[in-house]
N, C-alpha and C positions, 0 to 999 in steps of 0.2 A: 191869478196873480198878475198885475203890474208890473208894466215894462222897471217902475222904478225900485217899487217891492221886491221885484227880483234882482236887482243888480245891489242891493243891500243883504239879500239871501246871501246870493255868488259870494261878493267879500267879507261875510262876517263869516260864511263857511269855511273859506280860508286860512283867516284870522283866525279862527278859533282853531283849525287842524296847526297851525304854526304853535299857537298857543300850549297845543299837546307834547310838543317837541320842546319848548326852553321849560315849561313845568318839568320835565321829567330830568333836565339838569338842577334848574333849582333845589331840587330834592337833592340832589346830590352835590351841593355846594353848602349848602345848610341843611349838614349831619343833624337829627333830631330837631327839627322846629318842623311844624305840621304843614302838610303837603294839603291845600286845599284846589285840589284840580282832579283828576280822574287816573291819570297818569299812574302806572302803578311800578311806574321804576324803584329800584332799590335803589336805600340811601345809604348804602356803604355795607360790607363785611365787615366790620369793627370787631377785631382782636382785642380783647379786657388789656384796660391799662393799668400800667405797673401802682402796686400798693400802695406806693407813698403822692400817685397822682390826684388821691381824695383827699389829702394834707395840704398837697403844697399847694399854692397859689401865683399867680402871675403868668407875664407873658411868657416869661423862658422856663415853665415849670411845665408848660403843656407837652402834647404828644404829636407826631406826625401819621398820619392815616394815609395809606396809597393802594387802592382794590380796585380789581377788575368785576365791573357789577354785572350780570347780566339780567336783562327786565323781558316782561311781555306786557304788550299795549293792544289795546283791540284798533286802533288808527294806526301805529307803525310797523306791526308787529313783533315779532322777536329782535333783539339787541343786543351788545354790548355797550356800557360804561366803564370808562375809565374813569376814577377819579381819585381826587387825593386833594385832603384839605389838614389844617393844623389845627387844634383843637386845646383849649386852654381856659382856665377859671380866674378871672382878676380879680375876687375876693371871694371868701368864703360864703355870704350870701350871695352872688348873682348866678344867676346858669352859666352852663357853658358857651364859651366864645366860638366862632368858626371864623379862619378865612380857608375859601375853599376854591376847587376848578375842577370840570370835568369836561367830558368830551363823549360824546357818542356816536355808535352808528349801527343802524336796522337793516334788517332783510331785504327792507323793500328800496334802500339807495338813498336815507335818508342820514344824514347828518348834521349835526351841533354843536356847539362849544361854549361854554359859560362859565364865568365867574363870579364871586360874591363874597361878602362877608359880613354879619352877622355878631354884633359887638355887643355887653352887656357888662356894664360899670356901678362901681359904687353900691353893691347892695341891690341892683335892678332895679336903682333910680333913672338912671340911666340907658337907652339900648341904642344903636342906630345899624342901620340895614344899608346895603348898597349891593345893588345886583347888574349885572352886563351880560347877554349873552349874542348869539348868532347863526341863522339857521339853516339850512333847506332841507327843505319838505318833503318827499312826493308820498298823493295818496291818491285816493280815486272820489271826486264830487258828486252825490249823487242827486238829479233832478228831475224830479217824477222817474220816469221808466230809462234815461239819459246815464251814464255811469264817464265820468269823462277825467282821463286822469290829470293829473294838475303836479307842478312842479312851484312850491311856494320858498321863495327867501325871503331875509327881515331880520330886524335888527331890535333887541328889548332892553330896556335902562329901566332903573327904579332905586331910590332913593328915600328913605325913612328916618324919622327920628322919633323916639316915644321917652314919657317920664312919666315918671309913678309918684302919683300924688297920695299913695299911701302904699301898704305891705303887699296888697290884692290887688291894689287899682290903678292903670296907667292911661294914657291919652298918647296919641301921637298925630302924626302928619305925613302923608308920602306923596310923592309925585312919581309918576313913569311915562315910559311912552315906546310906542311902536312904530316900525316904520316896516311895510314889508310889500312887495310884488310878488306877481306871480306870471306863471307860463300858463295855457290851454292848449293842450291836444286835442285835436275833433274838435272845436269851441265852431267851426265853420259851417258845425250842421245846425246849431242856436238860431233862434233869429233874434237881428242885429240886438233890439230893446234889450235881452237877455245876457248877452255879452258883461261880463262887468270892468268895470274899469280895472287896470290894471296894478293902479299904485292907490294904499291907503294909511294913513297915520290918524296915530290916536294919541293922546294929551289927559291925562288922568290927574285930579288931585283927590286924597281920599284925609277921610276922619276916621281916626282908630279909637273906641272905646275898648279895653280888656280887663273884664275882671276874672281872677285867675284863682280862685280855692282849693286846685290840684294840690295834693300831694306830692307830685314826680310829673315833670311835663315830659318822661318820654314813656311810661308806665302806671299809669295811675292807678291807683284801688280805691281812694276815696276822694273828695270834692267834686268841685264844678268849674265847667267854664265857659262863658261868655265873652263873646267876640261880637260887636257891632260895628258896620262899616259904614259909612256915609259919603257916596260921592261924586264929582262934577266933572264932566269930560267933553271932549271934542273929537270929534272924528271929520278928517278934511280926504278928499279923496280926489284922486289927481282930477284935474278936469274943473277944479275949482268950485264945486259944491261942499260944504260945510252944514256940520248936522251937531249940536250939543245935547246934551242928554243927562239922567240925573240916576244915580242905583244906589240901593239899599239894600244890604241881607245881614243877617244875624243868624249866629252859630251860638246853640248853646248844650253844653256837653257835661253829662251827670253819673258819678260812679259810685258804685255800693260794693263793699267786701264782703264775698261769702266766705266762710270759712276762714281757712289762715293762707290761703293762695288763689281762691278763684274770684271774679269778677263780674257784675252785671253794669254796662254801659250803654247809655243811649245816647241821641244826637236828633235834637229839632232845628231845622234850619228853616229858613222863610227869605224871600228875595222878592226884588220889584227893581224894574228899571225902565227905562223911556221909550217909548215904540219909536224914536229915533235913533237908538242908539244899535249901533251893528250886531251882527248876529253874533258875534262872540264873547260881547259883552253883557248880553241879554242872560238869563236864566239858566243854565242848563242842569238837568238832571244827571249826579255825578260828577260835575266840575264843580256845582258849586259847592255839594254835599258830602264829595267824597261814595257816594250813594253809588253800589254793587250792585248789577244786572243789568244795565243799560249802557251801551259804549253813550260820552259825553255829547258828540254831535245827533244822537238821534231825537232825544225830546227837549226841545229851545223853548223859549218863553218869555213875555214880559214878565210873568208872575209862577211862584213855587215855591212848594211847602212841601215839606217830608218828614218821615220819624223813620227813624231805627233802633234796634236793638240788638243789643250782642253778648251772649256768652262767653266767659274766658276762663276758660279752665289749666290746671297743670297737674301732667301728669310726673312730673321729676323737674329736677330744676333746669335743665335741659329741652324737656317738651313739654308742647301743651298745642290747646284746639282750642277751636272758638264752633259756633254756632252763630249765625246771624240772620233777621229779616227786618225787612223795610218797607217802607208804603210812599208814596210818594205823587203828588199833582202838580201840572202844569201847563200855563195855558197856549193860548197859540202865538207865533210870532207877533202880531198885530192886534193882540185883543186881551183884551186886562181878567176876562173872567176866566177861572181856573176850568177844565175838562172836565164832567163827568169822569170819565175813564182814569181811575186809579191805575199807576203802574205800581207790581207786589212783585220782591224779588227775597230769595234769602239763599241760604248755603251755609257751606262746612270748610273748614281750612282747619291746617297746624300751624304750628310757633315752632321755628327752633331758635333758642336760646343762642345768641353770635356774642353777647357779652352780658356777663352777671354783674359786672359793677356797672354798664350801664343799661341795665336791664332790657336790650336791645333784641330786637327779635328778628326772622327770616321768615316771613307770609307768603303763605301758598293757600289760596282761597278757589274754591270754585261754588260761583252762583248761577244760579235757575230762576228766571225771572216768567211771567203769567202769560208770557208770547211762545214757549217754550222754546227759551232759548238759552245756548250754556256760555257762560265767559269764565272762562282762566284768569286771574290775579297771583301777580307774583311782585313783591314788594317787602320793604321794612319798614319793619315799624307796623303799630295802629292803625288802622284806617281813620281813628276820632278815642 
């Protein structure tokens, strides 16, 4: 590896464990819209809202939501979340609206805070997104046989607007951006090339295609959905070097009814981004898929493809289990051709039912992946 190769390892490693930490509010400022990161934070204990809350509509018809969430992460480990966001329908065709805020803090000394909201008008002609949050890190970087722990902060904005050019079909626009540094402990036994720069920002604009044939976007039993993203970024990193980059992936998510309660879903995903573009923008198995048995910083990539499947079963209206497995490739940081080596992971979890009107669930998953390794998941909501 390259003195320079690695000093884009070092801070995309970083970026990307940051990136684990305001996902995992995101989730929890935007009750029910899908978590596409690894991050397996809950998105709220949601108590069923009152009967006449599927009637009425508007802003002052919504409800307020305030829980104390507790997650597991394979990069922070055990947590609490606080969060508490208001939650409201502004007509009888759009989804539900969020503005939201949460706050967390892990085992390992890590803390965040974020905000957001989440807006959907006119029939879901209309949506627009605005997200803020704030971080520090600490995790442990790991480089070849080197374990060196790292204290990371940083700062994340994003801002979105989409319109639906028909019932199913919407387009949007978002820009974001990151600003974040970091500390190195032991960084003194590196040599110097190794070293990464200290401070790095990124500059994102993206194209939102979404066609949307779900049934229920926090419960689905029948349709599909297609998500395509398209987009264009910069990454400047202190010291005056600047690197632009271009990434592509598409999600697409397909449900069949067994029975009068159970469920067969799958999820194909596919990605490509720029061998200049930093490590945490690049590919990752699990962040970008959602994808069970791999913590998100172990397999990166320019390029990656995966399929899953998943059983959903219920046993009362209260509980219910899944079954799941997945297959998944990826290639190397610097090299466009995918891996021989398939990674293959699956598992078993339950559902408990946190609310029947909105069909909200409490995930406790545990997966076994082909390296024989175990990972805990503890979340709401679907995984896809």
């Amino acid at each position: 590896m390259t003195a320079s190769r690695a000093r884009q390892f070092l801070s995309g490693n970083k970026a990307a464990c940051l990136a684990v930490g305001f996902s995992a509010l995101l989730a929890i400022v935007l009750v029910g819209q899908p978590v596409l990161a690894q991050s397996s934070v809950l998105r709220g204990q949601l108590r069923d809202l009152p009967e006449q809350a599927e009637e009425a509509y508007g802003f002052r018809e919504g409800s307020f939501i305030v829980a104390p969430i507790p997650f597991q992460n394979p990069t922070l480990g055990t947590g609490l979340t606080l969060g508490a966001g208001y939650l409201f329908k502004a007509d009888e065709g759009s989804n539900t609206s969020t503005l939201g805020f949460g706050g967390l803090k892990t085992s390992n000394g890590s803390k965040a805070y974020a905000l957001g909201a989440n807006v959907s008008l006119s029939n879901n002609k209309w949506r627009f997104l605005a997200l803020a949050g704030k971080a520090d890190i600490n995790y442990d970087l790991f480089l070849g046989d080197a374990e060196i722990p790292v204290q990371q902060d940083g700062e994340f904005y994003r801002l979105g607007v989409f319109y639906g050019v028909a019932p199913n079909l919407s387009f949007g626009v978002a820009g974001q951006a990151l600003n974040t540094t970091l500390k190195l402990d032991g960084a003194g036994g590196l040599p110097d090339g190794l070293i990464p720069n200290p401070g790095l920002s990124t500059y994102q604009l993206d194209l939102v295609a979404d066609w949307d044939r779900r049934n229920d976007n926090i419960y689905p039993t029948s349709g599909s959905h297609l998500v395509v993203t398209l987009s264009q970024a910069e990454a400047r990193y202190e010291g005056g070097r600047d690197d632009r980059f271009g990434k592509a992936k598409a999600l697409y998510d397909i449900y069949f009814p067994v029975g009068q309660a159970d469920v067969i879903a799958g999820r194909l995903a596919a990605c490509g981004a720029g061998m200049d573009a930093p490590f945490f923008e690049k590919c990752a198995l699990g962040a970008v898929d959602n994808f069970r048995g791999f913590p998100a910083t172990e397999y990166i990539g320019t390029r990656l493809v995966s399929a899953q499947a998943e059983y959903r079963g219920r046993i009362n209206k209260w509980l219910g289990y899944v079954a799941f497995a997945g297959v998944g490739a990826v290639s190397g940081l610097y090299d466009n051709t995918l891996n021989s080596s398939l990674r293959v992971a699956g598992g078993v979890g339950t559902r408990i039912r946190l609310s029947q009107k909105q069909k909200l669930d409490y995930a406790i998953d545990v997966a076994f992946n082909n390296q024989s390794d175990t990972i805990l998941y503890i979340s709401i909501g679907q995984r896809f």
